[in-house]
N, C-alpha and C positions, 0 to 999 in steps of 0.2 A: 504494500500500500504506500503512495507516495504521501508524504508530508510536505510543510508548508518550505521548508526548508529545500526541500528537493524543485516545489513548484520556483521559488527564486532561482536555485542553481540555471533551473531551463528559461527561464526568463530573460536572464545575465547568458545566458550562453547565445539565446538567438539574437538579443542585445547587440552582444560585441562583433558578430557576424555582418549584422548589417554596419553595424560602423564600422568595419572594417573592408566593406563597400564588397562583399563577399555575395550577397544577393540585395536587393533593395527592399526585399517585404515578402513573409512568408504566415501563415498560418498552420496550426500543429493542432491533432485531434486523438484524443487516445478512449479507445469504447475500453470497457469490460463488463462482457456477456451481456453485449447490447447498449450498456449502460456507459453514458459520457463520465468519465474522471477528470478530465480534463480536455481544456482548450485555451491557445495560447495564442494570439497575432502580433504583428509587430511589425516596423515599416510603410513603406508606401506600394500604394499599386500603381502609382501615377506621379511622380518625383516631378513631372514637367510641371502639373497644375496639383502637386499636394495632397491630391486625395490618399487618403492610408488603406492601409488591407483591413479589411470589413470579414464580417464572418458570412455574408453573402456574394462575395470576388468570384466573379468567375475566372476560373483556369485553362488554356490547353493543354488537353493530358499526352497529346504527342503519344507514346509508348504504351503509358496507361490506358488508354485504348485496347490494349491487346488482348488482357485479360476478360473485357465484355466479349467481346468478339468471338474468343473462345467459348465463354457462358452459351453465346446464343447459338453456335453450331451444337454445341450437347445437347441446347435444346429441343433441334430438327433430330438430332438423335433419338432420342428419347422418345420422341413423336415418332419412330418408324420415317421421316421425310427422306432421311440420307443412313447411308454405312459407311462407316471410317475407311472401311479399305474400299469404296469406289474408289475409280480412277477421279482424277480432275478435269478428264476428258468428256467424263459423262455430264457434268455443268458447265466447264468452257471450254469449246470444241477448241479453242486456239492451244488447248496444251496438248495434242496430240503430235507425236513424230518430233519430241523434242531431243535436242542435243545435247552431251555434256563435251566440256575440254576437258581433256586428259593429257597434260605432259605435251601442252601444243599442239593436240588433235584433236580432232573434232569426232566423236564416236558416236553412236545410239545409244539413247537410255536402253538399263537392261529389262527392267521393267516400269509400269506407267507409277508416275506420280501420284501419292493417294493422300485423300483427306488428310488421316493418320500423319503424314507426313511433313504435312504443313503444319498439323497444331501440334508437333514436335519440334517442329524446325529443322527436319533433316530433308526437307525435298532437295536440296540444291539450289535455290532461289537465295539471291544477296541483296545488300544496297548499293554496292558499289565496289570498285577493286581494281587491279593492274590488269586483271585475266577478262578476258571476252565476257561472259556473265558479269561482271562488273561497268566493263564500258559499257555495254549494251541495256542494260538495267539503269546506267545512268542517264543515257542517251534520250530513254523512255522517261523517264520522270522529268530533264528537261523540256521535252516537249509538252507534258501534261503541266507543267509552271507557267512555259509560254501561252496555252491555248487557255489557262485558268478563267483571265479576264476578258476574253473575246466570246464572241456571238456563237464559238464553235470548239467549246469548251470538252475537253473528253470526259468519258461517261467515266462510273465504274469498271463497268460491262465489258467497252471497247476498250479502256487502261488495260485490265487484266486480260483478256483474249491477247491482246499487242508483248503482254509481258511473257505469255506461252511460248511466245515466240523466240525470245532470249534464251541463250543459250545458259546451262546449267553450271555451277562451280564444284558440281561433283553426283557422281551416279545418286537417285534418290535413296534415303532410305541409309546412306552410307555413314554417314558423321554429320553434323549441325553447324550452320551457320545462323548468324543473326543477318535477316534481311525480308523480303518483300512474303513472307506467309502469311501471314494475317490479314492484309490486304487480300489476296486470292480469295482468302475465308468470307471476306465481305460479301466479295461477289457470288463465290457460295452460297453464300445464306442468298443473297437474292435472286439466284436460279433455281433452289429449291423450297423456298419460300412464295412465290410469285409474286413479292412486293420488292420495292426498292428498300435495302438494307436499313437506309435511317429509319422507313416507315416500322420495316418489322420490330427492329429495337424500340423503340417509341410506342407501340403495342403492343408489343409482349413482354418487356421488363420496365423500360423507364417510364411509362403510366401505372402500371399495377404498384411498382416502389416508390412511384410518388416521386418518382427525379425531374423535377418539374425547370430544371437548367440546365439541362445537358441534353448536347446534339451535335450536329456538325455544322451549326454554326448559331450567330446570338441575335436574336430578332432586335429591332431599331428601339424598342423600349427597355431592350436591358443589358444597350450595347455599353453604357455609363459603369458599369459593374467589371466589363473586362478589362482585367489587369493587363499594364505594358508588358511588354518583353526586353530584358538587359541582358548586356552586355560587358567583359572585360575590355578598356578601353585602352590597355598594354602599359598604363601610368598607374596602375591604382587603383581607379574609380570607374563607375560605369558611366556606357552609353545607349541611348536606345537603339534598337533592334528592331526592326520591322520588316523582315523580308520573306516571302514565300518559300515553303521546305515540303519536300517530299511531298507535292500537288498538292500543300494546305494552304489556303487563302489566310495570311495571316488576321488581317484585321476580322475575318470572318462575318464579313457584314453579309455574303448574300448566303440561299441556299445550293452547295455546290454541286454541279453534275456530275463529280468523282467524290465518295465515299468512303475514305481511307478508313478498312478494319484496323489497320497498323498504327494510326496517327491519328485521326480525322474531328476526336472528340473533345467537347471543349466541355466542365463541369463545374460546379462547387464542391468545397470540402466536404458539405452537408449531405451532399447527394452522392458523391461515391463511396461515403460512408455505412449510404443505406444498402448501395450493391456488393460494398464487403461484409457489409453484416448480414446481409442474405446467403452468402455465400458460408461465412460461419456457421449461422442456423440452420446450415443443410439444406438449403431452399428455401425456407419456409421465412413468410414475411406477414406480419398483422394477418395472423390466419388463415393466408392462403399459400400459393408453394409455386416460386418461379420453377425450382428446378428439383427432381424427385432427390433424397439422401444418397441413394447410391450414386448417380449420378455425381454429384459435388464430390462426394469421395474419390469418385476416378479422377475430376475435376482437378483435386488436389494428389495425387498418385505419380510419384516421377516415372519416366518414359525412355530414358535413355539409358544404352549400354554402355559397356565400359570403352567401345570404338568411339562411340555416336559422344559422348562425355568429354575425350579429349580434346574436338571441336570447341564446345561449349567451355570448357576453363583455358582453354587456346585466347579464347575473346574475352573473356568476362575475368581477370587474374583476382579478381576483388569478388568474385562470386564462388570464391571457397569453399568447399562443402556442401554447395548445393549441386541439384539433379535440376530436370526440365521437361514439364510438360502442358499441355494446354495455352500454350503461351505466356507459362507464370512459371517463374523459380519456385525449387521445391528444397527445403533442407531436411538430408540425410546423413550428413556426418558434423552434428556441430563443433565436437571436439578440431577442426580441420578450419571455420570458420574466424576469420577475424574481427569478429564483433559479438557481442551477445544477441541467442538468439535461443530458438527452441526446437527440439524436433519435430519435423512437419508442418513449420513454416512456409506460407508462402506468397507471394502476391509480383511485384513489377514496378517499373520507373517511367516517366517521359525526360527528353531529352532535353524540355525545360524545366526538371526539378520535381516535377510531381513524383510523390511516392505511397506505395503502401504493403502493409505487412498484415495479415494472418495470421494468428500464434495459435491453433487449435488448442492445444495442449493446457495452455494459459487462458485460454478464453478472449485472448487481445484484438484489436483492430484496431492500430498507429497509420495514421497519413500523415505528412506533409506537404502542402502546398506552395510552390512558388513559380517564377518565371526567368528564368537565367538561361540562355544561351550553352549549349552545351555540358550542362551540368549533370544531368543524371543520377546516380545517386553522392549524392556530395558528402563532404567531412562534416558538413553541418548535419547533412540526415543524421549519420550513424552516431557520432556526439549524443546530438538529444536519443536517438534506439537506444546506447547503451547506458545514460541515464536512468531510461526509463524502465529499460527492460534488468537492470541487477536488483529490482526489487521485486521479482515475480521470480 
C-alpha cells in the first residue's frame, strides 16, 4: 500500500523530469482490482498557450494501439468470424505469392502468412530497414503520408493489399520483428467484420466501455483537449513537433481513410484504463463481457519460441524477460528483468510515451500518459513502475 510519503517521492520524481525538460507534461494512473489508488499530473499539454495536462488530455497512443487491435481480432475469434491459422490471403488477396530476401535473394514464402503470425509478430512484415522489406515498406508509408491530405487519400484496405506486396525480412512464422502486423490486423478485422475497422471498435468495445475519447481521430469540439507533441531540441529543452508518422495525420483533425491497427489511436488516461481493466477482469465490464475469460487468458499467454524470442530481445534489449504475444509483452522470467515487475505481466508503449502495465498476479493497472517524440518506454516510466511496484 502506498503512503503519503511514497505519493510525494512520485510527485518530486515527475516534478524534476519535466524540469529537466525530459517531457513537458505527463499524467500517471494506478487501479487496484478496478479501484483508483492513485492519480498524479503534472506539466503542460500546451507550453505554447499554457494550458496544463488535465485528467481529461487526450493522447496518441501510437503503439498502444496494438494491444486493442489485438482485443478485437480474438474477438472475431471467439465469434467463429476468422481462424488464427487462415492465411492472410483469404482477407487481403494482395498477400498472396509473396516474397522473402534471403542472403540477397529473393525466394518464395515456404508457407502462407497467417493470422497467428501477425499477432505474434513473426510474419516477416517490418517498419523499415537497409534490406528490401524495409525500403519497400518505407517506400509505402511515404506514399500513404503524401496522399494523407489530398482528395485521394489511401484506404486501409488498399494501404494493406499494397503492403502484401513488399517483400518479406524473413520466411513467416520464422523469428519476430517489430513492424507493420497490427496494421494488417486492422484491415483484418475489416474484411471479416464487414464494417470499417474504426466503426467495428466503436461498436463493439469503445461504446459498451464507455471510451467515449478514443478513435482515430478528435472531433472539432474536443480538439482543445489534444495535447502537443515534443521534442529534444539537441540544447536541453524542447521543441514542438508536429509532423505526420506512419500515415497518422498528426493534428488528427479529420476522419482518416487509413486506419492504422499499429498506431492510429488517439485516447485518454480515463479511457484506456477502462480497456485494461476489462482486460484484467477477464472481459467482463459493469456486467457484461467484451471478451469470454478464456479468451483474455490466451490474450495474455506468450507465443514465442526460443528461435522466434531471439528476434524479439534482438530489438527490445530493455525488454528483458519478457515473451510476446497478441501484440503485448508478456513477463516470464522476472528474475532476468531490469525493473520490478511480476509474473504475467503485460500490456505495450507508443512511440510518444504512452504506457501501460497489467500485473494479474497483483491485481495492478499503471498507465502513463505523455507526448514526446521518440520516447517509448522512458527512464521516467520505469522510475515511477518501480516506485510503485516495490510495494506490492
Amino acid at each position: 500500500m502506498l503512503q503519503e510519503k511514497d505519493l510525494l517521492l512520485l510527485r518530486e520524481t515527475l516534478r524534476e523530469s519535466i524540469a529537466n525538460n525530459e517531457v513537458a507534461g505527463a499524467s500517471v494512473l494506478l487501479l487496484e482490482k478496478g479501484q483508483e489508488v492513485l492519480y498524479l499530473e503534472d506539466g503542460l499539454a500546451d507550453r505554447e498557450n499554457g494550458l496544463p495536462i488535465r485528467r481529461d488530455t487526450i493522447y496518441r497512443l501510437y503503439s498502444m494501439s496494438k494491444p486493442v487491435t489485438g482485443a478485437a481480432v480474438l474477438m472475431l475469434m471467439e465469434r467463429g468470424k476468422l481462424d488464427l491459422y487462415d492465411p492472410v490471403s483469404r482477407y487481403l488477396p494482395g498477400f498472396k505469392h509473396q516474397l522473402v530476401e534471403d542472403n540477397g535473394r529473393l525466394i518464395q514464402v515456404q508457407r502462407e502468412m497467417t493470422i497467428h503470425d501477425l499477432l505474434s509478430m513473426t510474419s516477416g512484415l517490418v517498419y523499415g530497414g537497409a534490406h528490401a522489406a524495409g525500403r519497400e515498406t518505407e517506400a509505402l508509408f511515404r506514399e500513404i503520408d503524401r496522399r494523407l491530405l489530398t482528395d485521394d487519400p489511401m484506404s486501409t484496405m488498399e494501404a494493406m493489399n499494397r503492403l502484401g506486396g513488399c517483400k518479406l525480412a524473413s520466411q513467416p512464422g520464422s523469428t519476430w520483428h517489430y513492424g507493420t502486423s497490427a496494421d494488417v490486423l486492422g484491415a483484418v478485422v475489416e474484411a471479416a467484420s464487414g464494417c470499417r475497422f474504426g466503426d467495428f471498435l466503436r461498436q463493439e468495445m469503445f461504446e459498451p466501455l464507455g471510451m467515449r475519447d478514443t478513435g482515430f481521430w478528435v472531433p472539432v469540439d474536443k480538439r482543445s483537449r489534444l495535447a502537443k507533441t515534443y521534442q529534444d531540441d539537441g540544447q536541453g529543452g524542447l521543441t514542438l513537433y508536429a509532423g505526420n508518422n506512419l500515415g497518422i495525420i498528426h493534428q488528427m483533425d479529420r476522419d482518416p481513410a487509413f486506419e492504422s491497427g499499429g498506431a492510429g489511436l488517439a485516447s485518454t488516461i480515463d479511457d484506456y484504463a477502462k480497456f485494461a481493466s476489462m482486460l484484467l477482469n477477464e472481459g467482463k465490464h459493469d456486467g457484461g463481457s467484451i471478451l469470454k475469460p478464456a479468451t483474455v487468458r490466451y490474450f495474455a499467454s506468450p507465443a514465442l519460441n526460443d528461435e522466434q524470442l531471439k528476434g524479439f530481445e534482438k530489438t527490445f534489449a530493455t525488454m528483458r524477460g519478457y515473451n510476446y504475444a497478441n501484440l503485448t509483452r508478456i513477463m516470464t522470467r522476472t528474475g532476468q528483468a531490469p525493473l520490478l515487475t511480476g509474473q504475467g505481466e503485460y500490456g505495450w508503449d507508443g512511440w510518444l510515451g504512452a504506457f501501460f502495465s497489467n500485473l494479474p498476479a497483483e491485481g495492478l493497472t499503471f498507465l502513463l500518459m505523455m507526448q514526446k517524440k521518440d520516447a517509448g518506454t522512458t527512464r521516467l516510466t520505469r522510475k515511477l513502475r518501480n516506485i510503485i511496484l516495490s510495494h506490492y
